[in-house]
N, C-alpha and C positions, 0 to 999 in steps of 0.2 A: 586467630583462627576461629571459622566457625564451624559450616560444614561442609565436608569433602566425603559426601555419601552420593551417587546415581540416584537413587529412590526418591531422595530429597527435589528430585528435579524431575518437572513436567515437559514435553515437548508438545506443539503443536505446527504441526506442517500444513502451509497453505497451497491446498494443493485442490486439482481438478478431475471429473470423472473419465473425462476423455483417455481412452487407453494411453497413450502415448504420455500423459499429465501423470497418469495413476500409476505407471511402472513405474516412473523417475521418484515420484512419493514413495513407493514403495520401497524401493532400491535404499530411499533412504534411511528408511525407521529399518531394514535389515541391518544396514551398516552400526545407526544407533546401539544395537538392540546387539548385535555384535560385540563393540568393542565394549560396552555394559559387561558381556558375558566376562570378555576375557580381564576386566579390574576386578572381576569377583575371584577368580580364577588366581589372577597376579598377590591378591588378598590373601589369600589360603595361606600364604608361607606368614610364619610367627612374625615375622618384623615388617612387614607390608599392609600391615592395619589400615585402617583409617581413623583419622582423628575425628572426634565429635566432639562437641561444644563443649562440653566439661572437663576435657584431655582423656577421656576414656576412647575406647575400642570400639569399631561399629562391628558387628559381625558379618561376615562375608554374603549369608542370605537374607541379610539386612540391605543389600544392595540396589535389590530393583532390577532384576533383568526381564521380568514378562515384559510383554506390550500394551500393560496399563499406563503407560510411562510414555508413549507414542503414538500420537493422534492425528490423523488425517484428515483435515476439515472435511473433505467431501464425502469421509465414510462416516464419521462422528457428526457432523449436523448438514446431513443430506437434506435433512428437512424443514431446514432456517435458510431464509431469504436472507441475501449477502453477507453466508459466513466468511465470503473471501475479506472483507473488509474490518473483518476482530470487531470493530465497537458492536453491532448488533448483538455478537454470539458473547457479548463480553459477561453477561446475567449466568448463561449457559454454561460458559467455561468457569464459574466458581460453583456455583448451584449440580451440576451436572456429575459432580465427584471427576474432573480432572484433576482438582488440586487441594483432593483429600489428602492431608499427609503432606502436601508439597511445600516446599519454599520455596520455589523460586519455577516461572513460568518463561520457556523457550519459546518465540516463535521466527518462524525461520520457512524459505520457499524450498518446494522439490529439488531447486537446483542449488542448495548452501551446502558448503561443506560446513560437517561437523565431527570435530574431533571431543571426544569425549572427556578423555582423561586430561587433557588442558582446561575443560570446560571447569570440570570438577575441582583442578588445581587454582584457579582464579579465585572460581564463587566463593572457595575457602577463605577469598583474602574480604572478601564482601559481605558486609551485614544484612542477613537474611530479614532482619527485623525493622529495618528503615526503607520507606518508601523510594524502592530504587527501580530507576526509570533507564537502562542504559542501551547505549547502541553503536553504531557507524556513523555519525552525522554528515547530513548534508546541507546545503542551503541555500537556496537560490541566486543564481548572480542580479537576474531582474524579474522584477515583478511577470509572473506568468497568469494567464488565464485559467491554468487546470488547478491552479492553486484559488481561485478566485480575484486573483491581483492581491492580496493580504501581505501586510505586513511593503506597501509600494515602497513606502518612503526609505523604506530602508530594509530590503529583499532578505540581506547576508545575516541579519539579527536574528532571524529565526532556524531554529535548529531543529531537523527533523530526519529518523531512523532512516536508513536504508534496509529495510526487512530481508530483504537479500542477504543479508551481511548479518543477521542475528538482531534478534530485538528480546530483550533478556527483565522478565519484570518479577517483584517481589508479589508475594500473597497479599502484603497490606499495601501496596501500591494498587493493584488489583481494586482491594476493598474500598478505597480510596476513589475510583475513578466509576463504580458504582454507585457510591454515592450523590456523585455529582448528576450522575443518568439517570438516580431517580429526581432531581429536582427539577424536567422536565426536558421539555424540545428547547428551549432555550439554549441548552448547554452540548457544545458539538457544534457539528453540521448534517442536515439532512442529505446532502448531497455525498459520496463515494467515489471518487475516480484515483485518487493518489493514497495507497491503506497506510504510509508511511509519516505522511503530513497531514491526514485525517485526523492520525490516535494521535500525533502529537496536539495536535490544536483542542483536543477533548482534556489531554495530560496537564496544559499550558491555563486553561480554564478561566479565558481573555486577559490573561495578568492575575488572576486577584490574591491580593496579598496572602492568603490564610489557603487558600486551593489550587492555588496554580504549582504546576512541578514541571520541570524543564530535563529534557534529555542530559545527560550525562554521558560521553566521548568517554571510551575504553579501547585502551589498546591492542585486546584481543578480539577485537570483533574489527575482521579485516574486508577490504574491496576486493585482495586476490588471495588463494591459499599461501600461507609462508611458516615460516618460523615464528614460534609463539601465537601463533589464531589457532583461537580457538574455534570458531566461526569466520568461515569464508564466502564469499560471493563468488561465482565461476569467473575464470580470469578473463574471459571474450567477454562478461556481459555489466563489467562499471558502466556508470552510469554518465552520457554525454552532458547531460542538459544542468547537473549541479555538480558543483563539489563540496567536499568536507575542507570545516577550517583543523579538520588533525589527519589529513591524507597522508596513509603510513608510503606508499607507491606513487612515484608520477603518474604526472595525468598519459591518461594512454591519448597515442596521436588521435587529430583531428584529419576527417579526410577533408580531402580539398572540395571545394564545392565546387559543380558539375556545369559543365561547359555550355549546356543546352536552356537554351532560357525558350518559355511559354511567351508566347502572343496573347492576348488578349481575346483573340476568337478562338484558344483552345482550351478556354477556363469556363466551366460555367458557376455561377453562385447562386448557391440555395440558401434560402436566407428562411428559418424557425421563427415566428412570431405566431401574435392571438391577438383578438380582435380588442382587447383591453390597451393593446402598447398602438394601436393602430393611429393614434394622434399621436403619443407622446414620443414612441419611439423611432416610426418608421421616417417621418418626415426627419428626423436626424439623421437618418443611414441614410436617406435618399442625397442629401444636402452636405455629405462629405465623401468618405470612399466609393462610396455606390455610382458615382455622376461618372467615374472614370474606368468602368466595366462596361463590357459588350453582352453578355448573359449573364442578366439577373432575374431571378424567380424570389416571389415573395410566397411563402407556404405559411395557412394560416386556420383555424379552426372556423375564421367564417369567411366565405369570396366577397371581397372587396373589390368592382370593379373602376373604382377612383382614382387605385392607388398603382396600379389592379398588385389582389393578392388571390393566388389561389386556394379556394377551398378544398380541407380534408376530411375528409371522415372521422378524424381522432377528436372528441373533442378537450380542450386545454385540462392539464392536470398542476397542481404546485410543483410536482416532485414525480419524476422517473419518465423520459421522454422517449423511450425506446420505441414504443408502435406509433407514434407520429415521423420516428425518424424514419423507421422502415417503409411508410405509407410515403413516406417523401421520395426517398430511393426508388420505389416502385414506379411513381410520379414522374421522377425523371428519366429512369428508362424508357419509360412510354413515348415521353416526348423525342429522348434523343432517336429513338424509331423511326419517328414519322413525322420530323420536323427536319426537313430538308436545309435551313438554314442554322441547324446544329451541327452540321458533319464533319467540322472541323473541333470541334470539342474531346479533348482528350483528359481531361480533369473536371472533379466535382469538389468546388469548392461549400461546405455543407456548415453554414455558422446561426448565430443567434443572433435576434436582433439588435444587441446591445453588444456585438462584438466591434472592435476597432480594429482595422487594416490600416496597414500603411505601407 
C-alpha cells in the first residue's frame, strides 16, 4: 500500500472553450470535486481512515477537495498554443504548481467518466515512486497516415493511450519525459493530430535502452463505464479505427458499409504541395493514382503552368498547414462556382503530395 489520499492526485481535463465543450468540462471537475467531498466526509467516521505510506492515518482535511486538484486545459493554459495535445503544456504542467504536492497526474477528456473512490482504491496498489506510464491501450491494425505510417512493419507492436479512457502518469515519469524535451526538437514530433500516440511516441523515446518507457495496460481504465473502472470512455464513443490487445468489452458492431458508391465525376482531388517537391514528388502522383481521377487540382505555393499547379498566396511553412488549407478550400469553392464542368462534384478529396491511394 501506498497512497490512498485525493490530494495526492492532480486531474487535468482536456477540454474546450466552446460552450457546449466547457459545460461537459465543467460538469465534470463538479462531479470530481463531489465525490472528493463526500471520501472526506465517508473519512470522518474513526475506522474509515485512510492509509498512508507508513500505515498511519491521513486526516480527513488532508484530503483535497478545493479545485486546485481540477484543471481544465482551456481555462488553465488558455494562453499556450496546443495545450489540447499535453506534450507542449507538458514544462507548464510541472513548473505551473499543478503538481505541487501531487503524485500522481490524471488526464482524461470532458466526456470520461470518473469515479473517484476506485481511482483512489487502485493508485493505492501502485508505486507512486516509479516512473508509471499507465492507460487503456490501443494499437493499430495497419499502418495509418495520421500516425505517420510508424511502426508499418508491424502496426500492432505499438501500444498507445486511449485519453478517453484515462491516461494516469507519476511525478517522476512526468520529470522523466522533460527531460528528454529539453534535449531538443529531435525528440517527439512536431506534428499533433493523435494526443494519444503523440505522448506515447515522446514516452517510447525511438526505443532507447536507458529512456524509452512503454505504456502499461490496467484494468481499471475501461472503453465503457462497468464494474471496477475506475475511468471510463462514454459507452457510444470506442474507438472504430484500433483496438486494445487487453479489451475488457467486445468490440462494438461495425456498420455495414453504404450502398451508394461515388463516380468518379463526383470526387474532386485537392492535392497540398510547394514548389521544392515539384520534381520529386509530383511526377510520382501524376504516374500512379492521379492518371485514374477526373478532377485533380495541384495547390502549390508557386503556379506552375507545366505541371499545371495552382498558385496560393500562403507561402510553404515546415510545420502547421492550416491557412494554406483554408486558402485551398476557398480555392475550390470558387471554382466549383463557376466551373460549369464541376457540377457533378459532390466530394473534396483534400491530400498531400506524398499521399498514396488506392
Amino acid at each position: 500500500m501506498f497512497i490512498a489520499a485525493p490530494n495526492q492526485i492532480a486531474y487535468l481535463v482536456l477540454s474546450h472553450s466552446s460552450s457546449y465543450h466547457s459545460e461537459r468540462a465543467q460538469a465534470l471537475r463538479r462531479s470530481i470535486l463531489e465525490q472528493q467531498s463526500q471520501l472526506v466526509n465517508f473519512s470522518n467516521h474513526p475506522s474509515k481512515n485512510f492509509t498512508n505510506t507508513n500505515g498511519g492515518t491521513i486526516k480527513p482535511d488532508d484530503t483535497g477537495t478545493n479545485t486546485g486538484n481540477v484543471h481544465l486545459s482551456h481555462e488553465r493554459f488558455a494562453d499556450h498554443e496546443g495545450a489540447w495535445a499535453i506534450t507542449p503544456i507538458l514544462k507548464h504542467i510541472r513548473t505551473g504548481g499543478i503538481l505541487t504536492g501531487r503524485r500522481w497526474l490524471i488526464i482524461c477528456e470532458e466526456n470520461s467518466h470518473v469515479n473517484v473512490s476506485l481511482l483512489v482504491h487502485h493508485l493505492a496498489q501502485e508505486d507512486y515512486r516509479q516512473e508509471h506510464f499507465l492507460g487503456y491501450p490501443l494499437h493499430d491494425r495497419e499502418a495509418t497516415i495520421i500516425h505517420h505510417f510508424a511502426f508499418f512493419k508491424n502496426p500492432s507492436s505499438f501500444r498507445y493511450p486511449w485519453v478517453r479512457a484515462g491516461l494516469i502518469l507519476t511525478t517522476p515519469l512526468v520529470d522523466h519525459l522533460l527531460g528528454l524535451l529539453a534535449r531538443g526538437p529531435a525528440v517527439g514530433t512536431e506534428f499533433f493530430i493523435d494526443v494519444g500516440h503523440e505522448f506515447a511516441l515522446l514516452a517510447w523515446n525511438r526505443g532507447s535502452p536507458s529512456g524509452s518507457r512503454t505504456l502499461t495496460p490496467v484494468s481499471y481504465l475501461c472503453p465503457h463505464p462497468g464494474q471496477g473502472c475506475a475511468i471510463a470512455a462514454s459507452p457510444s464513443e470506442v474507438p472504430a479505427v484500433a483496438t486494445g490487445p487487453t479489451r475488457l468489452h467486445p468490440e462494438p458492431p461495425v456498420a455495414a458499409p453504404s450502398s451508394v458508391v461515388s463516380t468518379p465525376a463526383e470526387i474532386l482531388f485537392a492535392v497540398k504541395t510547394c514548389e521544392k517537391f515539384h520534381a520529386e514528388r509530383v511526377p510520382v502522383l501524376l504516374n500512379t493514382w492521379a492518371k485514374y481521377v477526373q478532377h485533380l487540382r495541384l495547390y502549390s505555393d508557386t503556379g506552375d503552368a507545366s505541371i499545371p499547379t495552382i498558385g496560393t498566396s500562403i507561402p510553404n511553412t515546415s510545420i502547421g498547414h492550416c491557412a494554406k488549407t483554408l486558402e485551398i478550400l476557398h480555392l475550390v469553392r470558387e471554382e466549383l462556382r463557376h466551373n460549369p464542368g464541376l457540377t457533378d462534384v459532390r466530394w473534396i478529396m483534400l491530400v498531400d503530395d506524398d499521399t498514396i491511394l488506392r
